[in-house]
GUBA-251518 format. One record per atom (N, C-alpha, C, O): residue in three letters; y, z, x. Coordinates in steps of 0.1 Angstrom, whole numbers, plus 5000, padded with zeros to 4 digits. Atoms other than C-alpha are relative to their C-alpha. Example, Ala and Ser with C-alpha at 12.3 -4.5 7.8 and 13.67 -1.06 7.14 Angstrom:
Ala498850005009/Ala495550785123/Ala501250005009/Ala501250075019/Ser498950004991/Ser498950715137/Ser501150084992/Ser502250094997/
***
This chain:
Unk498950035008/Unk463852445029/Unk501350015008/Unk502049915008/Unk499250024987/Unk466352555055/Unk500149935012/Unk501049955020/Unk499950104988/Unk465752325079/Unk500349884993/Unk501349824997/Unk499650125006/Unk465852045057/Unk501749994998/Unk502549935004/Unk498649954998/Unk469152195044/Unk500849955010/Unk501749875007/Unk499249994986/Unk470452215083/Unk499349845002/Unk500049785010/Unk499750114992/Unk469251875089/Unk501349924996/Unk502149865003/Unk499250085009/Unk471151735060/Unk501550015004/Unk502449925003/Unk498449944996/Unk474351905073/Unk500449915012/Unk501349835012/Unk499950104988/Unk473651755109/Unk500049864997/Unk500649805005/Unk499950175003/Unk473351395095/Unk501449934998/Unk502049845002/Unk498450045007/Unk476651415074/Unk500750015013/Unk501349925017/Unk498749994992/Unk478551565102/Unk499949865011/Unk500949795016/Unk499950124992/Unk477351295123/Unk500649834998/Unk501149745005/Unk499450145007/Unk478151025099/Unk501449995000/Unk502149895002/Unk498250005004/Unk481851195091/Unk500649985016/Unk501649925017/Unk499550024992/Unk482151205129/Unk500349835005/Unk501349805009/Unk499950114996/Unk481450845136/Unk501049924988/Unk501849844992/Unk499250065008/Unk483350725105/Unk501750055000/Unk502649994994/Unk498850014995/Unk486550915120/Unk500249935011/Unk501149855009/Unk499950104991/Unk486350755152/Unk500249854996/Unk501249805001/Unk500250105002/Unk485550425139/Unk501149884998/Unk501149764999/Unk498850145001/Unk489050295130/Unk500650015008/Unk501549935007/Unk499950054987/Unk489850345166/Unk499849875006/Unk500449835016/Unk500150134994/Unk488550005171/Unk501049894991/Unk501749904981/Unk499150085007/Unk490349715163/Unk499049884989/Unk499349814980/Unk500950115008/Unk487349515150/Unk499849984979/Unk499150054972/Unk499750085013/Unk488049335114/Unk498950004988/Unk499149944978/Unk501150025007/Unk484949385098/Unk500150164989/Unk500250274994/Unk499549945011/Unk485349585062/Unk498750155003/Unk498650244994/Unk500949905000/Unk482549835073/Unk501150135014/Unk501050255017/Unk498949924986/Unk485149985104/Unk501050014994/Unk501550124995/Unk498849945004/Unk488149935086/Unk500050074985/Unk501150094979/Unk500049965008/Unk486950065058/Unk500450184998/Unk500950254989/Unk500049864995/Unk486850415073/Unk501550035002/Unk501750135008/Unk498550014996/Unk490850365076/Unk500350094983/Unk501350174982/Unk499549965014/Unk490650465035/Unk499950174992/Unk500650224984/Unk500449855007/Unk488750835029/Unk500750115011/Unk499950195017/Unk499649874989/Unk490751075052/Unk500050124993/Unk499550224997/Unk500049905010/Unk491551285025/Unk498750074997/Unk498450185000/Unk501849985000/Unk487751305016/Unk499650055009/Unk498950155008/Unk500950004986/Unk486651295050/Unk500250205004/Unk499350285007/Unk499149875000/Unk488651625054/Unk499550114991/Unk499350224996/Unk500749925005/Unk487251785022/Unk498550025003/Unk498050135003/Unk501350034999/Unk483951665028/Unk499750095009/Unk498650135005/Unk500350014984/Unk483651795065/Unk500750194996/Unk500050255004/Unk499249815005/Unk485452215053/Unk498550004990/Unk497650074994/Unk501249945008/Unk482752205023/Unk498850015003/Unk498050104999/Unk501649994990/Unk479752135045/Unk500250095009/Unk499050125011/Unk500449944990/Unk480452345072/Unk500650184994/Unk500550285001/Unk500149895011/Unk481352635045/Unk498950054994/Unk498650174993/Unk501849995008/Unk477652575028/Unk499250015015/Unk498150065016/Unk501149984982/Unk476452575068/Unk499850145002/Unk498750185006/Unk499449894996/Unk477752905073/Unk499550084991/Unk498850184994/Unk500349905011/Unk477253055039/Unk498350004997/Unk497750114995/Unk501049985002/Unk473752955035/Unk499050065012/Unk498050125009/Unk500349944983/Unk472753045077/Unk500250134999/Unk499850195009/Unk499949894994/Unk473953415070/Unk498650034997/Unk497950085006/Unk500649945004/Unk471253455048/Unk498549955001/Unk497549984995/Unk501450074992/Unk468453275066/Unk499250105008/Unk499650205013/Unk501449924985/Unk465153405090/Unk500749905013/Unk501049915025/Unk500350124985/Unk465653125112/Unk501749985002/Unk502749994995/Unk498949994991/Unk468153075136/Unk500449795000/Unk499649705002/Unk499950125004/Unk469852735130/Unk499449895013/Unk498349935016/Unk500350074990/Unk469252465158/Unk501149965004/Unk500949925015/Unk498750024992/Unk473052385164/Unk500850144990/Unk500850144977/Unk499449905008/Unk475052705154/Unk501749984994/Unk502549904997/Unk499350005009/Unk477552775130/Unk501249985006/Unk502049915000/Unk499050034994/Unk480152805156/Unk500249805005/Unk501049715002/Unk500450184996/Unk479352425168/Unk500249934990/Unk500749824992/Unk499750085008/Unk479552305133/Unk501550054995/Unk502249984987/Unk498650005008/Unk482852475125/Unk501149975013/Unk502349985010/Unk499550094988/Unk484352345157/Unk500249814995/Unk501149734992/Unk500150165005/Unk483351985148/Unk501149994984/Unk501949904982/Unk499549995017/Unk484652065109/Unk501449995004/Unk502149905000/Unk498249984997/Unk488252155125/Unk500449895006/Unk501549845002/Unk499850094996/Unk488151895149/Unk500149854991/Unk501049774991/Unk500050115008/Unk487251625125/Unk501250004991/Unk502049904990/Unk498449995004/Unk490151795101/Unk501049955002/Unk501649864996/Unk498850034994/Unk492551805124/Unk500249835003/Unk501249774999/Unk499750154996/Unk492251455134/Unk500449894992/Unk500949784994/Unk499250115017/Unk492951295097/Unk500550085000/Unk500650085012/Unk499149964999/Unk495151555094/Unk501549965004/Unk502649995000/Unk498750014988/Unk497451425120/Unk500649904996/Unk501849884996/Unk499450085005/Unk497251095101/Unk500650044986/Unk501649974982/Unk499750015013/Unk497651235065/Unk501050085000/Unk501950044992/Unk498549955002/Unk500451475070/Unk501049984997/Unk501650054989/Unk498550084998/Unk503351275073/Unk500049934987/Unk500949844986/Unk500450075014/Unk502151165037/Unk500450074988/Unk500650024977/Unk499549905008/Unk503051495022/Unk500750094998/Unk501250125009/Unk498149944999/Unk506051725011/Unk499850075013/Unk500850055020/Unk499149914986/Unk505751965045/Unk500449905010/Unk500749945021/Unk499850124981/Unk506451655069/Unk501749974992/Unk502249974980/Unk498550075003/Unk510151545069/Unk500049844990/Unk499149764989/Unk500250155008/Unk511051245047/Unk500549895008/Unk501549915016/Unk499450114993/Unk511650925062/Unk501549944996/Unk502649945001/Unk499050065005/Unk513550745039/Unk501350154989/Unk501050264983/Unk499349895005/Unk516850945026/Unk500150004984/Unk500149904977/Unk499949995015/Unk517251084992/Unk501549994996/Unk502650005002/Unk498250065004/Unk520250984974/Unk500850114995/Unk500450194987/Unk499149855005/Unk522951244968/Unk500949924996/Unk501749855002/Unk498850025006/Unk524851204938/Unk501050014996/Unk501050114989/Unk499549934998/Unk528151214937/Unk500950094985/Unk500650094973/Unk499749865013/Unk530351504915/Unk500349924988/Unk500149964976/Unk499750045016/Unk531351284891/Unk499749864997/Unk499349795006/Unk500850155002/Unk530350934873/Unk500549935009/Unk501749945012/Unk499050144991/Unk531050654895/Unk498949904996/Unk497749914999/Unk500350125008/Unk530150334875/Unk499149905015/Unk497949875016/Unk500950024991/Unk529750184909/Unk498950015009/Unk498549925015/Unk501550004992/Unk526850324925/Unk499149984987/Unk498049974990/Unk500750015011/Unk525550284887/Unk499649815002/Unk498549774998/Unk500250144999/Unk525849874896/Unk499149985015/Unk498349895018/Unk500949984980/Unk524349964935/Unk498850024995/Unk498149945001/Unk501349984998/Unk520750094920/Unk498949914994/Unk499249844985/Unk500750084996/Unk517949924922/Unk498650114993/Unk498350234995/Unk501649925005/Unk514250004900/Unk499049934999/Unk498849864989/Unk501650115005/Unk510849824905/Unk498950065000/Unk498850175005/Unk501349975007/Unk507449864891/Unk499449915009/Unk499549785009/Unk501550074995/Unk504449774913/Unk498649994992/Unk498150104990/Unk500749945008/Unk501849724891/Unk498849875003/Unk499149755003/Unk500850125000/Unk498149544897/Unk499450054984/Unk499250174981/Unk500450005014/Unk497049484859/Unk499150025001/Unk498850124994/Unk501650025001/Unk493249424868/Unk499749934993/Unk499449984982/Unk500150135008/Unk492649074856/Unk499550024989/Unk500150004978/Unk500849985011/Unk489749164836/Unk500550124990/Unk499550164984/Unk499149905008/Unk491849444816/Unk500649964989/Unk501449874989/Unk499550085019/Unk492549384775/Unk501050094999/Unk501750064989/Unk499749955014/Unk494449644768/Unk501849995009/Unk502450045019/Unk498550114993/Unk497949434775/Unk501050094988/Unk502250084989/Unk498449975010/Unk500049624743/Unk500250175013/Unk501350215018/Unk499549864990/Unk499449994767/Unk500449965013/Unk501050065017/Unk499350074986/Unk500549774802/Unk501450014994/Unk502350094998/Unk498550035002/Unk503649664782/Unk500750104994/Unk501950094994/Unk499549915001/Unk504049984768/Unk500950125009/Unk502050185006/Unk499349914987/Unk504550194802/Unk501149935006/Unk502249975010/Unk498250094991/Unk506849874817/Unk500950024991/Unk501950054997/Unk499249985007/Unk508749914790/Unk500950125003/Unk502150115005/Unk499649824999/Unk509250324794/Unk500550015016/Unk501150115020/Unk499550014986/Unk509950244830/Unk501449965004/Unk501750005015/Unk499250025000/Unk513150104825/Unk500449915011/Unk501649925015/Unk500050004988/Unk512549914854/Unk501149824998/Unk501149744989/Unk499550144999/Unk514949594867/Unk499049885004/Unk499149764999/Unk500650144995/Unk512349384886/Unk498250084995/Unk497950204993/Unk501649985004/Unk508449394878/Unk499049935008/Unk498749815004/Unk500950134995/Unk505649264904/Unk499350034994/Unk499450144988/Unk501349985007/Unk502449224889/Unk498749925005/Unk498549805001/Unk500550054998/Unk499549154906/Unk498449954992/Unk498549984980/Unk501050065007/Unk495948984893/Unk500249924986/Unk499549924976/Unk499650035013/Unk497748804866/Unk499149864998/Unk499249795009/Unk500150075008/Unk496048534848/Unk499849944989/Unk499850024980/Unk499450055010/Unk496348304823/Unk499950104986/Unk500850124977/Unk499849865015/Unk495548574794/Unk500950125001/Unk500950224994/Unk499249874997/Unk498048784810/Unk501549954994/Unk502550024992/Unk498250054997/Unk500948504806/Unk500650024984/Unk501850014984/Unk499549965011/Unk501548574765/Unk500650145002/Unk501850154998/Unk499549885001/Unk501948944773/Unk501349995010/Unk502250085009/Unk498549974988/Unk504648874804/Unk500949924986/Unk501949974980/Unk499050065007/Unk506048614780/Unk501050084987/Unk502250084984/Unk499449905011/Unk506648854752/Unk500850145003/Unk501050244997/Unk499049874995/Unk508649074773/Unk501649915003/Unk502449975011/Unk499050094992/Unk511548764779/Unk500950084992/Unk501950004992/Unk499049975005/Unk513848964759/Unk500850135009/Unk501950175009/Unk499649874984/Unk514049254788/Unk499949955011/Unk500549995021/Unk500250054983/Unk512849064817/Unk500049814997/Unk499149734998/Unk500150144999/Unk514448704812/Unk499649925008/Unk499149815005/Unk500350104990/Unk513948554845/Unk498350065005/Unk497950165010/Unk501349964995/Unk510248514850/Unk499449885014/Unk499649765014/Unk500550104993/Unk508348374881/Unk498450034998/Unk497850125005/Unk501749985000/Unk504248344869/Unk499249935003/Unk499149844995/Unk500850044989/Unk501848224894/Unk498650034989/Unk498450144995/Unk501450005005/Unk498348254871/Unk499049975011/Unk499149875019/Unk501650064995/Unk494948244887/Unk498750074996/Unk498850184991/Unk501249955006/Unk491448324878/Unk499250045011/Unk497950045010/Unk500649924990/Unk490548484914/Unk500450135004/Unk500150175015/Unk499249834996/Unk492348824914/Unk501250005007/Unk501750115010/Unk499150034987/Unk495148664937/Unk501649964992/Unk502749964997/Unk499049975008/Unk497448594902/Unk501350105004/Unk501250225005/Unk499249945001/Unk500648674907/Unk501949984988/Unk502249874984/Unk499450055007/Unk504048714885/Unk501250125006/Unk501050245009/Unk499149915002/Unk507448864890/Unk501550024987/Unk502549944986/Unk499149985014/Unk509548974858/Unk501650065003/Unk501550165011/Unk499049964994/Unk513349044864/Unk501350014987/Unk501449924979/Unk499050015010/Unk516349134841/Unk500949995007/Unk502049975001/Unk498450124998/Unk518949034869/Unk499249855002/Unk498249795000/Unk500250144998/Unk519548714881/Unk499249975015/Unk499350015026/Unk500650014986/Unk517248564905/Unk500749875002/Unk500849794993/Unk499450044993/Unk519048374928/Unk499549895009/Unk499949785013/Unk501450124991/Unk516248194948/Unk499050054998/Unk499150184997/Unk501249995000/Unk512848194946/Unk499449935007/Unk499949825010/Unk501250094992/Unk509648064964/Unk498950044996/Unk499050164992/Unk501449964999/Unk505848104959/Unk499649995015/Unk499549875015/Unk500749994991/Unk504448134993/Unk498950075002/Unk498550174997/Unk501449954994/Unk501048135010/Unk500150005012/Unk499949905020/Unk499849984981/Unk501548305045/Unk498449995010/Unk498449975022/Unk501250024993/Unk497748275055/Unk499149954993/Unk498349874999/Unk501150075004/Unk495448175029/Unk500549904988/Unk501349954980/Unk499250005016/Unk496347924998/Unk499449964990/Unk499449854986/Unk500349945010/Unk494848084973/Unk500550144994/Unk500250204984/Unk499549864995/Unk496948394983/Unk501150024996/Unk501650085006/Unk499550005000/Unk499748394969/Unk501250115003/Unk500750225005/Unk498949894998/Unk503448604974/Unk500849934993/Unk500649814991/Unk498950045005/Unk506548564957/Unk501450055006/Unk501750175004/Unk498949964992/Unk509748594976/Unk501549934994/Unk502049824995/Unk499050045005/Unk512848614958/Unk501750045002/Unk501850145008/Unk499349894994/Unk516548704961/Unk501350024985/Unk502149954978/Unk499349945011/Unk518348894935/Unk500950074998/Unk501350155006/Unk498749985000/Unk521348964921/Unk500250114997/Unk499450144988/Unk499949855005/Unk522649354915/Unk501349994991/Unk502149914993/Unk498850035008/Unk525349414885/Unk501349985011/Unk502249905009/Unk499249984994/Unk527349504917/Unk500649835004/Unk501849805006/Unk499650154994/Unk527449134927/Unk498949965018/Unk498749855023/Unk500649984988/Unk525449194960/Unk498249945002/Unk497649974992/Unk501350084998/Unk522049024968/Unk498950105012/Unk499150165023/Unk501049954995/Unk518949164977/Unk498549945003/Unk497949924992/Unk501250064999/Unk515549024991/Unk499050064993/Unk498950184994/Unk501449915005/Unk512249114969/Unk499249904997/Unk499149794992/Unk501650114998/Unk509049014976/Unk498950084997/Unk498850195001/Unk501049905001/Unk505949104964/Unk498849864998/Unk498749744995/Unk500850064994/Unk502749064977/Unk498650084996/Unk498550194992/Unk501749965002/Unk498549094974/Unk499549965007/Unk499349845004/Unk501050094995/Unk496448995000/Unk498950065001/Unk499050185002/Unk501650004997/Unk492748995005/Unk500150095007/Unk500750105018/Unk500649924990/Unk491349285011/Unk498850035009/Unk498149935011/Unk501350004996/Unk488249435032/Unk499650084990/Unk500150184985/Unk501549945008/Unk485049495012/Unk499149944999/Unk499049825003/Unk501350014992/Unk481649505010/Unk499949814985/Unk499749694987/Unk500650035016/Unk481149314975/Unk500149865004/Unk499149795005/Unk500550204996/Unk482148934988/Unk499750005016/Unk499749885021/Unk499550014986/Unk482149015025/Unk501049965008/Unk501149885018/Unk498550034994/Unk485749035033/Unk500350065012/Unk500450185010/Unk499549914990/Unk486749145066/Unk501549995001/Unk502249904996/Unk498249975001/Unk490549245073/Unk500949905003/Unk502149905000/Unk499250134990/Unk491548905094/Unk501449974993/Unk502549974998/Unk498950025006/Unk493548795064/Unk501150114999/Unk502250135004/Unk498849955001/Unk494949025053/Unk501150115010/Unk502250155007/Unk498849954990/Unk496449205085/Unk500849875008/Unk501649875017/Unk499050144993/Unk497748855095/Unk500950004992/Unk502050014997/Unk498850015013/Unk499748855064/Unk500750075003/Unk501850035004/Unk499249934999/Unk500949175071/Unk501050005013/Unk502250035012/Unk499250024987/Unk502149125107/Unk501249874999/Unk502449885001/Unk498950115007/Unk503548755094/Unk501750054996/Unk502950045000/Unk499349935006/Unk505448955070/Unk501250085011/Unk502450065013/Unk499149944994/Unk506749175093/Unk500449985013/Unk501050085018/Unk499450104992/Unk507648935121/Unk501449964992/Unk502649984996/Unk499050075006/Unk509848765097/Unk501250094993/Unk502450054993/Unk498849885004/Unk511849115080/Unk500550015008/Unk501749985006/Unk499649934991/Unk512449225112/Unk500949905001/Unk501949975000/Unk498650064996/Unk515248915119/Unk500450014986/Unk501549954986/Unk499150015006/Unk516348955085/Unk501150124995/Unk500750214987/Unk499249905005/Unk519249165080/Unk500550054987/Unk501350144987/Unk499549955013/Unk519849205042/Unk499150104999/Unk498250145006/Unk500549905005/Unk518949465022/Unk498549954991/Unk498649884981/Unk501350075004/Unk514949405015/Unk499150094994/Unk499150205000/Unk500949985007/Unk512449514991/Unk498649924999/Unk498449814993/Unk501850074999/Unk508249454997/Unk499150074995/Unk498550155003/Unk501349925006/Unk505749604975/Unk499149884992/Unk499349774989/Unk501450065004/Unk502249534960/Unk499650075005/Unk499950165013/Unk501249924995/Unk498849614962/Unk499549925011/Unk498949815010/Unk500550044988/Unk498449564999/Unk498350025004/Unk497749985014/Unk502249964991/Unk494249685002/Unk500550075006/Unk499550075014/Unk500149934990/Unk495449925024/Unk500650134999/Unk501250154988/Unk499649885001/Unk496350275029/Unk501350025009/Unk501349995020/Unk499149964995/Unk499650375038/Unk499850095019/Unk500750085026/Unk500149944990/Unk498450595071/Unk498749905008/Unk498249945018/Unk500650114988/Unk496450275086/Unk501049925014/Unk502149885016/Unk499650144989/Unk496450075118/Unk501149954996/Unk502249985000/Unk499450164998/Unk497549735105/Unk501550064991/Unk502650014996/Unk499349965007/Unk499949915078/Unk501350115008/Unk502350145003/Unk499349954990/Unk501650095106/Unk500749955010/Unk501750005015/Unk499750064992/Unk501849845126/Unk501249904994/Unk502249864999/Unk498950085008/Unk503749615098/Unk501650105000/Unk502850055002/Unk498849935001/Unk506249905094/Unk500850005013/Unk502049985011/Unk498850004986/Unk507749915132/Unk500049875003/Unk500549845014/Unk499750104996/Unk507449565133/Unk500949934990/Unk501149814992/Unk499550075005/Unk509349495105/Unk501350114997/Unk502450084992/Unk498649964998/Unk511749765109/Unk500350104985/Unk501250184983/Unk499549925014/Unk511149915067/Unk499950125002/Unk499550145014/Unk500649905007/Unk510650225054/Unk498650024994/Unk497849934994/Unk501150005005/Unk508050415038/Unk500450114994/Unk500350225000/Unk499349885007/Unk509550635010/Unk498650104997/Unk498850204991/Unk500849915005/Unk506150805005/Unk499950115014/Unk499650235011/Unk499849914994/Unk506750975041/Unk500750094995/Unk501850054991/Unk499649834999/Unk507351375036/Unk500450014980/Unk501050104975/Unk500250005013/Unk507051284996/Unk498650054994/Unk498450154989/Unk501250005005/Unk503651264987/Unk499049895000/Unk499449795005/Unk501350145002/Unk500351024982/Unk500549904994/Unk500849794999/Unk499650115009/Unk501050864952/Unk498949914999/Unk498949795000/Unk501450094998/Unk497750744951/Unk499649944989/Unk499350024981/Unk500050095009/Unk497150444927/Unk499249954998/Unk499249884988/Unk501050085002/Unk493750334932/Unk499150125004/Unk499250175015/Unk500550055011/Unk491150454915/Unk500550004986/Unk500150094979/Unk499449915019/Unk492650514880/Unk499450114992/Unk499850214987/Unk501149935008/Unk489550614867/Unk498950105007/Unk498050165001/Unk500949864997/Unk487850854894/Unk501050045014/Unk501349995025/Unk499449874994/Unk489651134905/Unk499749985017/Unk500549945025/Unk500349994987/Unk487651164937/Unk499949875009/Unk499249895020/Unk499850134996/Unk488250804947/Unk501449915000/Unk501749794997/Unk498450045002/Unk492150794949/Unk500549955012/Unk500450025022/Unk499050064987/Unk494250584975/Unk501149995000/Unk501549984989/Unk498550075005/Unk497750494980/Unk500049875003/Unk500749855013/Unk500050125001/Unk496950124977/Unk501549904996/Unk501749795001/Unk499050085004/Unk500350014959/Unk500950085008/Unk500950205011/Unk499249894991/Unk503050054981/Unk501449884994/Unk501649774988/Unk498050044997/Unk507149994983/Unk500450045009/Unk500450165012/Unk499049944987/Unk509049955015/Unk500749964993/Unk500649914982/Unk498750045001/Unk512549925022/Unk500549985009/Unk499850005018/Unk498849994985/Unk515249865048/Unk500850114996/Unk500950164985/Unk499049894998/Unk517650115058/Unk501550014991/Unk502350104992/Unk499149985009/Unk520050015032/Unk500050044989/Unk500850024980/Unk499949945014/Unk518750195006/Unk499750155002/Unk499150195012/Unk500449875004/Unk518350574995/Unk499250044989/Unk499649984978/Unk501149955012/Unk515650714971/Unk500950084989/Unk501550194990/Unk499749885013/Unk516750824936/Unk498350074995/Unk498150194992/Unk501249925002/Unk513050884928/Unk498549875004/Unk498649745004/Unk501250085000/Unk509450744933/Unk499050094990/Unk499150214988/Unk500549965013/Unk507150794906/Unk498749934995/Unk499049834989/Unk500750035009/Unk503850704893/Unk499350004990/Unk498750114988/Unk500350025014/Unk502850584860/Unk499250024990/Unk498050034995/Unk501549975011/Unk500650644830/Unk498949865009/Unk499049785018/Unk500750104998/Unk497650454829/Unk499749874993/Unk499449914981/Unk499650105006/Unk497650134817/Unk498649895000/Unk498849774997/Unk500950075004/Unk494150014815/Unk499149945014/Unk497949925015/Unk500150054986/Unk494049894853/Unk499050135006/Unk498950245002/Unk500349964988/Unk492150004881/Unk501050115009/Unk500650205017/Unk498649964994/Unk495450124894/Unk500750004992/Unk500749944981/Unk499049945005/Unk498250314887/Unk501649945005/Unk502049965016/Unk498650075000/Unk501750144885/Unk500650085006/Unk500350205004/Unk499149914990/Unk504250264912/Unk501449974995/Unk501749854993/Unk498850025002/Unk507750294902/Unk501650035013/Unk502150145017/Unk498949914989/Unk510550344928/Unk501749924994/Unk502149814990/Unk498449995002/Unk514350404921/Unk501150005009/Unk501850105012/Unk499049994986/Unk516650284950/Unk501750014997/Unk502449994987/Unk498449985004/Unk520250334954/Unk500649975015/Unk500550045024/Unk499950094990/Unk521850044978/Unk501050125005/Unk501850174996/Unk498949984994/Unk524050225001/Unk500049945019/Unk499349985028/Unk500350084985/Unk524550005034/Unk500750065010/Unk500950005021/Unk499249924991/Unk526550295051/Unk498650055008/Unk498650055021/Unk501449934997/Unk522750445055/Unk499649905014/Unk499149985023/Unk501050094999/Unk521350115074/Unk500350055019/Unk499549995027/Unk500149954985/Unk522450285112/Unk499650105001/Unk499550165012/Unk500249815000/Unk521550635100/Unk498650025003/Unk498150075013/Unk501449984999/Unk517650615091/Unk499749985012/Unk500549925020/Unk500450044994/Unk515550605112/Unk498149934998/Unk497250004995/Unk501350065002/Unk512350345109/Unk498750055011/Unk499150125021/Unk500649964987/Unk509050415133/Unk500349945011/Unk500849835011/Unk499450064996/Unk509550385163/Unk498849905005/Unk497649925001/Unk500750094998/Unk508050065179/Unk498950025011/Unk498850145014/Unk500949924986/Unk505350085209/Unk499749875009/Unk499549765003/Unk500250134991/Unk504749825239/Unk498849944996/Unk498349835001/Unk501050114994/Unk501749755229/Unk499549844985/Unk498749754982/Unk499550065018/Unk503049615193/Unk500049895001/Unk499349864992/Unk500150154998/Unk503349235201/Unk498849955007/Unk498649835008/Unk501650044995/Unk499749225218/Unk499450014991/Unk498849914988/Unk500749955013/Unk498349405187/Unk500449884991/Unk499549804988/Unk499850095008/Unk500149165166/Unk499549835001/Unk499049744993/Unk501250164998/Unk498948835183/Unk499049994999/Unk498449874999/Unk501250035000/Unk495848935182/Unk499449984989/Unk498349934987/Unk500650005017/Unk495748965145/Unk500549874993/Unk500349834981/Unk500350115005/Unk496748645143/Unk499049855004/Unk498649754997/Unk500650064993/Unk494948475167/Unk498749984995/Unk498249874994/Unk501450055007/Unk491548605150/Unk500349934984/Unk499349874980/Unk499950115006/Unk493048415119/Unk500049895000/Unk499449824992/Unk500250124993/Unk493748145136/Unk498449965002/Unk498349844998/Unk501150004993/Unk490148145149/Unk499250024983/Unk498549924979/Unk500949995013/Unk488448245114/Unk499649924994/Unk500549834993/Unk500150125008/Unk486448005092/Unk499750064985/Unk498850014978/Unk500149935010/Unk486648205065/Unk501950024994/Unk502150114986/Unk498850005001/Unk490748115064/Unk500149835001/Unk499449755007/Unk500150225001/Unk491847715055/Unk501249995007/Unk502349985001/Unk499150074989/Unk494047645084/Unk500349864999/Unk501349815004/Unk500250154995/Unk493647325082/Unk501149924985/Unk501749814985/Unk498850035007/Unk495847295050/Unk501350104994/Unk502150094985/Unk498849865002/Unk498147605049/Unk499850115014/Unk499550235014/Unk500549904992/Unk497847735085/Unk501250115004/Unk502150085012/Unk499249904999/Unk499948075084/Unk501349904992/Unk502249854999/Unk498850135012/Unk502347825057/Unk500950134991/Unk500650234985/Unk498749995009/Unk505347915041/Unk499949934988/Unk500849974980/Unk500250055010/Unk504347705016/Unk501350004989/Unk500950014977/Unk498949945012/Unk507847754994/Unk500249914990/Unk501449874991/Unk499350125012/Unk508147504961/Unk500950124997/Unk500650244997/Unk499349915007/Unk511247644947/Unk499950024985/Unk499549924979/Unk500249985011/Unk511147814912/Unk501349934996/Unk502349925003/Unk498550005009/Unk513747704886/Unk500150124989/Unk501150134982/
***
């Protein structure tokens, strides 16, 4: 019974070993980068086994066959190593983006400077649309992305035109539905498909009571998993796209959605120094939005950057609302004195090799329709 035991132990650690290594590679395939998502896990998983190694070996005849020292070596080492990525994720790490300090007394004007949006994927197949519009409601929020929206979703956006008059809704009936709800003025709009088009983004630019204009875009792309056989191609093309194109723009920019990915990845690392945002969940917290419904299956899938011209009044996630995922709320407060102060990551030489290559295997994929939207901008304007 103890040997069986001790093999079981040796199997796991072997499995947790190779599934930390594994997103060392660059290879696209949803079984490698999939391993980019449980660190957290990987971490508990890898302490409670070599706890039950230990505790059940004192009281053994038999002498293990790799000793207890050997597996709590490996346990630390494997720790340490998500560790190094997940720290910076939570309150002891420094914050990236700065927190807004208010000052002693009202000033009307920074009341016209702030800035509140709701990330929220519905989950197409999700009925219960009066508790969705109940929490947007309680959120108070100015702008609303909303991803998986279709057409049974567009009565419930519609019935909110009395708080969020300007709507832009994209319907589809493949999970790729998108819509953005807004109570300022939008200014310009586009629908774009940066890599696939069925993929939609919405890129708009918006007005603050202050008078001042701001970019907000929100985005879903294709992620990796097993269920249709997706691998990452798309959607880290999107992401690098994306952050090719922030990086020359100098306004004050706002990009959230449910990216598929984890804030302490590769390709999600790599968008951030290439496009110059933030990442208000550095030295904050997780904020983890996906699963809704099991505990031990949580990610920070919905994310919000920024540029350096804003400060955090608060980040905040939401009741639950029926979804898959948990609605992200973040509260900015424009101040463009900030935008030489922060500091974003920094970049790395090998950042524009990495990035061509993730578009190159798009380019190259037949599992992407190049041939009528290749890496497209696609923009009809909204009215």
């Amino acid at each position: 019974m103890l040997t069986t035991f001790n093999s079981v132990i040796y199997l796991l650690f072997a499995v947790l070993a190779f599934g930390s290594l594994a997103p060392l590679s660059s290879h696209p395939h949803w079984f490698i980068r999939g391993w980019d998502f449980p660190r957290v896990q990987i971490v508990l998983i890898a302490t409670v086994a070599a706890v039950a190694f230990f505790a059940v070996n004192s009281f053994g005849a038999e002498s293990p066959a790799i000793s207890w020292k050997s597996i709590a070596v490996l346990a630390v080492a494997i720790a340490a190593w998500h560790l190094f990525r997940i720290v910076p994720y939570t309150g002891v790490a420094p914050t990236q983006a700065t927190t807004w300090d208010p000052p002693q007394t009202t000033n009307d004007s920074a009341e016209q400077r702030r800035f509140r949006m709701l990330v929220t994927n519905v989950e197409m197949e999700n009925s219960q649309f009066e508790q969705w519009s109940r929490v947007v409601r309680q959120t108070d929020a100015d702008v609303v992305i909303a991803a998986e929206i279709d057409e049974r979703w567009k009565p419930t956006l519609e019935e909110l035109k009395s708080i969020f008059p300007h709507q832009i809704i994209y319907p589809q009936d493949n999970w790729y539905g998108m819509a953005m709800l807004s109570r300022l003025p939008i200014l310009e709009s586009q629908i774009r498909f940066r890599v696939q088009d069925d993929v939609p983004s919405i890129d708009a630019l918006i007005e603050l009571p202050s008078g001042e204009a701001i970019r907000v875009i929100g985005v879903h792309p294709r992620p990796p998993e097993p269920i249709r056989d997706n691998d990452a191609i798309a959607r880290d093309a999107e992401l690098v796209l994306w952050g090719k194109e922030l990086a020359e723009d100098d306004r004050p920019i706002v990009i959230g959605g449910d990216l598929n990915d984890v804030a302490w990845s590769p390709s999600t690392r790599l968008f951030l120094r290439l496009s110059q945002l933030l990442d208000p969940r550095r030295g904050r917290g997780f904020y983890n939005s996906f699963h809704a419904d099991h505990v031990w299956m949580r990610f920070p899938l919905d994310h919000v950057f920024h540029s350096t011209h804003f400060a955090i009044r608060e980040l905040k996630r939401m009741d639950h609302v029926g979804s898959d995922h948990f609605p992200i709320l973040i509260d900015l407060q424009l101040q463009p004195v900030l935008k030489d102060e922060q500091r974003p990551l920094e970049e790395k030489a090998s950042d524009e090799e990495e990035a061509q290559e993730k578009l190159q295997r798009a380019a190259e994929s037949s599992d992407i329709n190049t041939a009528s939207a290749p890496f497209s901008s696609r923009t009809p304007a909204i009215g």
